[in-house]
N, C-alpha and C positions, 0 to 999 in steps of 0.2 A: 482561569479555569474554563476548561471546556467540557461539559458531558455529552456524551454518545451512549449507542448502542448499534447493535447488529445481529447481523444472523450467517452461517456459511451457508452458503446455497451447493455447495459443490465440494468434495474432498475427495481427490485421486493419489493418494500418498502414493509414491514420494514427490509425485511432479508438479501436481496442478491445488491449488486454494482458490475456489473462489466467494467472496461474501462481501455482504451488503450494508453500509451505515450509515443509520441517519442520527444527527445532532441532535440536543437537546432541544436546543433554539434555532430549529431549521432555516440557514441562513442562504442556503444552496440551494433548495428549492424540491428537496426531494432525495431519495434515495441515493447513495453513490455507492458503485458497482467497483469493486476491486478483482483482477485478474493474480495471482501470482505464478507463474509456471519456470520450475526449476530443470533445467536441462544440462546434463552432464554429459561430458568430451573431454578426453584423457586427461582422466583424472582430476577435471578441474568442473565446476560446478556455476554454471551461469544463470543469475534471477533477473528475470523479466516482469515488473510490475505494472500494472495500467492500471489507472483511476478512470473510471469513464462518471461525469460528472449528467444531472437531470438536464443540463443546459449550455451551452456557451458562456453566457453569465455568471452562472455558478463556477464553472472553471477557472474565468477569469478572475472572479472575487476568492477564488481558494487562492490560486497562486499571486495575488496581490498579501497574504496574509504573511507568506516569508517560510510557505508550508515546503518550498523546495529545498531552503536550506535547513530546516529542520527535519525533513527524511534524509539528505545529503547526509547532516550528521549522525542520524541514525544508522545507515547501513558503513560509515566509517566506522563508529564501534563495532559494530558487528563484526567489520573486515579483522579488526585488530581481536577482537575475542578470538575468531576463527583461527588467527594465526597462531594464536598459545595451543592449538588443542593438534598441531603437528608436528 
């Protein structure tokens, strides 16, 4: 189990999210700062995400935790829900 929270700092529907979470048990060292901006070209729709983490360290202990393949599989579901809805 992990708890968080956050806040959006920024909301430009439909293109831009962006918002901030910290852990329960702040292992990161601080806030971590998410980008999401969706950008659309014929007809096709591209998500660009960035995590920008308080540190070096904290980036490297996120991605030590296996947090790439568990967003990996995240936006695979999504890819695959997406394609039922055409």
């Amino acid at each position: 189990e992990m708890g968080m929270g956050g806040i959006y700092r920024e909301i430009q529907a439909p293109e831009r999210l962006v918002d901030v979470q910290l852990f329960d048990e702040d292992w990161t060292g601080g806030e971590t700062l998410n980008t999401l901006i969706l950008t659309e070209h014929n007809g096709k729709t591209t998500a660009t995400h960035r995590v920008k983490y308080a540190s070096l360290a904290a980036r490297d202990g996120a991605l030590r935790t296996g947090m790439v393949d568990g967003m990996s599989a995240g936006f695979d579901r999504l890819d695959l829900y997406l394609q039922t809805l055409v």
